[in-house]
C-alpha positions in Angstrom: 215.3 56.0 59.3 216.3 59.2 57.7 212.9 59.9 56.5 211.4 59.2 59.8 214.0 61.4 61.1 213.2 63.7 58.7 209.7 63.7 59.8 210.1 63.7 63.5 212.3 66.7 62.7 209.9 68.6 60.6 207.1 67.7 63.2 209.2 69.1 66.2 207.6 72.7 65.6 208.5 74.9 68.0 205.7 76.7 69.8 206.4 80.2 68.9 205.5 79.0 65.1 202.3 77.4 66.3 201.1 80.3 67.9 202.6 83.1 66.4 201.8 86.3 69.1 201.2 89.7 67.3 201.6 92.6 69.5 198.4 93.3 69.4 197.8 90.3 71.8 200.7 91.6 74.6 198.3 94.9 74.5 195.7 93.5 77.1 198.5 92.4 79.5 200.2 95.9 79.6 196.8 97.5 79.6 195.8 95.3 82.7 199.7 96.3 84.2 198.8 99.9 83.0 196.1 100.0 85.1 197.1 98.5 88.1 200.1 100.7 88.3 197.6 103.5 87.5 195.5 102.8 90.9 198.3 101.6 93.3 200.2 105.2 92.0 196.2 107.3 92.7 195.8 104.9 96.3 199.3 106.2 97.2 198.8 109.5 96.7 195.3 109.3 98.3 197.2 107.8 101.6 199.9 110.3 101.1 196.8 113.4 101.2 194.9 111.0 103.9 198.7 111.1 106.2 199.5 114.5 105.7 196.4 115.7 106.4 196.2 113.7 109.8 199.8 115.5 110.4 198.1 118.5 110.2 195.0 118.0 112.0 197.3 116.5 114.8 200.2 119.8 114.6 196.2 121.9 114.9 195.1 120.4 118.1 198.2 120.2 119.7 198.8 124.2 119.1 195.0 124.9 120.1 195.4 122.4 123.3 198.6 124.4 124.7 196.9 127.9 123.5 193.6 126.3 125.6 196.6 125.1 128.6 198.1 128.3 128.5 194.8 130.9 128.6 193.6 128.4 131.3 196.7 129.0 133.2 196.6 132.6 132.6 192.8 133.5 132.9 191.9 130.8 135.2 191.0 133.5 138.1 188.8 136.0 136.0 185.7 134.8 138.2 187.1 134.7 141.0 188.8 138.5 140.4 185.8 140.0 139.0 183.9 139.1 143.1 186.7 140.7 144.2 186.7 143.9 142.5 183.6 145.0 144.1 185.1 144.5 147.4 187.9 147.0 146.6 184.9 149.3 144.9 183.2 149.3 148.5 186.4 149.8 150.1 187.0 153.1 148.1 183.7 153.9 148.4 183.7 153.4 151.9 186.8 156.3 152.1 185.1 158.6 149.6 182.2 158.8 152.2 184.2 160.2 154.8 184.6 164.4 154.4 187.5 165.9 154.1 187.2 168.1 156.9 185.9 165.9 159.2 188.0 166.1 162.3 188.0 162.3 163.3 189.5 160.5 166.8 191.8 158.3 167.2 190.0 154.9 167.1 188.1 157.0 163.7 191.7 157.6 162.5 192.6 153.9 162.9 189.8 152.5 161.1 190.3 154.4 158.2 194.0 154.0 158.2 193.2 149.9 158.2 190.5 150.5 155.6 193.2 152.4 153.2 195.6 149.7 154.5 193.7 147.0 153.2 192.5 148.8 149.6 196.4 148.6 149.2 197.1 145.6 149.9 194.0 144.6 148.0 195.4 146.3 144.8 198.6 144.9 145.4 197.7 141.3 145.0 195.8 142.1 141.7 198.4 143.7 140.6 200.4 140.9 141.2 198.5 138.5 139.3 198.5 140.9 136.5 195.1 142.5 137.3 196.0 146.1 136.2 193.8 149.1 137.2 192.1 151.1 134.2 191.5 154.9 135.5 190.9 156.7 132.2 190.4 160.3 133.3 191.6 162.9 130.8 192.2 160.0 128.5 190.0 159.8 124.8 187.3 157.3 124.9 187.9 153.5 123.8 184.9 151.1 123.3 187.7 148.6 124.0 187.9 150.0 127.4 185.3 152.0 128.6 181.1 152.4 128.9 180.1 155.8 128.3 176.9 156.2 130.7 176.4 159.5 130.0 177.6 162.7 128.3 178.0 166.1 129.6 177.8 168.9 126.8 180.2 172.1 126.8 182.6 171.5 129.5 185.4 173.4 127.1 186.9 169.8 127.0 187.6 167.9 124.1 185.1 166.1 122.2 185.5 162.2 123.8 187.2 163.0 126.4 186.5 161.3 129.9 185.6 164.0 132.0 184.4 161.8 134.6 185.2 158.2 136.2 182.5 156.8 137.8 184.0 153.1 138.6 187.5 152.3 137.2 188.0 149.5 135.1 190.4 146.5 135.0 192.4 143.9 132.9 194.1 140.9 133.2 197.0 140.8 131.3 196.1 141.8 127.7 192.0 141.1 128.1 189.6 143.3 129.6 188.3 142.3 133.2 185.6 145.1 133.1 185.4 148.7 131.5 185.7 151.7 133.4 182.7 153.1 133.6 182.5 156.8 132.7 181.1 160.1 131.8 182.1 161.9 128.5 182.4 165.3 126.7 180.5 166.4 124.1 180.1 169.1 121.7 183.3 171.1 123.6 186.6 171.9 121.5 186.9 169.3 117.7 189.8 167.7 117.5 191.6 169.5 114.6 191.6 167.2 111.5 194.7 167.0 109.6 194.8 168.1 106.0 194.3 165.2 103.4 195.7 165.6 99.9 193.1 164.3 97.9 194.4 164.9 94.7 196.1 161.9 92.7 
C-alpha cells in the first residue's frame, strides 16, 4: 500500500507543473486589457470633447437668442419710425414755407401755432423712444452719420465741414435711423496737421 501510495502521490501533480505559464503567455491578456483601457480612456475623452462642446454651443445660442430678444426689443419700431420721419420732414417743411414777414390773421396764426404744436409733440415721442435728432451743422463730416450730396468750394470754411443741412438725420439708440443729408466745404481753410516725429 505504500507503493501505491507512493504512486498516487507522485501522480497527484499539481497543475501549475503540468502547464508551466512563462510570462510570455500573460502578455496577450494584458495586451488585450491594454487596449481596452486604451479605447474606453480615447471614448471618454471623445464624450468629454463631444459634452463640452455641446455646453458651448448651448452657452452660444442662449447669448445670441437674448442679444436677438434684446435688439428686437430695442429696434423693433425702426420701420415703423423711419414712415414717421417724413411726416415730421413735411411738417417742418410745411413752416419753412411760410415767410418771415408775412403778416398772417388769426385763424393763419392758429394753424401754424398747431402745426409747430404738433412737430413738437412729434419730436417728443421720438425722443422718448430714444429716436434722437442728428443736426450736424458746423460739425466735421462722418460717413457714419451723414451723405454728402454735394460740395460747395471756398466758403472760407473748413475743409469737411457741414456748411449746409438739407434733411436732418436720426438714430435710435446707438444705430443710425437715417443720415443727415448735407452739403459740405471744400478746398476752404486745411485743418493744421500736427507735427510727427519721424525719427526713431
Amino acid at each position: 500500500m505504500t507503493d501505491d501510495s507512493e504512486n498516487i502521490e507522485n501522480n497527484d501533480v499539481s497543475p501549475e507543473s503540468e502547464t508551466p505559464q512563462t510570462p510570455e503567455q500573460d502578455c496577450p491578456v494584458e495586451e488585450q486589457q491594454d487596449d481596452k483601457l486604451a479605447k474606453a480612456a480615447a471614448e471618454i475623452a471623445d464624450l468629454k470633447d463631444r459634452l463640452l462642446r455641446a455646453v458651448a454651443e448651448t452657452e452660444n445660442l442662449r447669448r445670441r437668442s437674448d442679444r436677438e430678444k434684446a435688439d428686437a426689443a430695442n429696434y423693433a419700431m425702426t420701420a415703423f419710425a423711419r414712415d414717421l420721419l417724413g411726416v415730421g420732414d413735411n411738417l417742418r417743411r410745411a413752416l419753412d414755407s411760410i415767410p418771415e414777414d408775412t403778416d398772417l390773421g388769426d385763424n393763419a396764426k392758429t394753424l401754424v401755432e398747431g402745426i409747430e404744436m404738433t412737430e413738437r409733440e412729434l419730436l417728443n415721442m421720438l425722443e422718448r423712444h430714444n429716436i434722437r435728432k442728428i443736426d450736424p451743422m458746423g460739425e466735421k463730416f462722418s460717413h457714419d452719420l451723414h451723405q454728402a450730396l454735394f460740395e460747395i468750394p471756398d466758403t472760407g470754411e473748413e475743409d469737411g465741414t457741414i456748411i449746409q443741412v438739407m434733411q436732418v438725420g436720426y438714430k435710435i439708440k446707438d444705430r443710425l435711423l437715417r443720415p443727415a443729408m448735407v452739403g459740405v466745404a471744400k478746398g476752404g481753410k486745411q485743418t493744421p496737421v500736427e507735427h510727427v516725429d519721424t525719427k526713431v
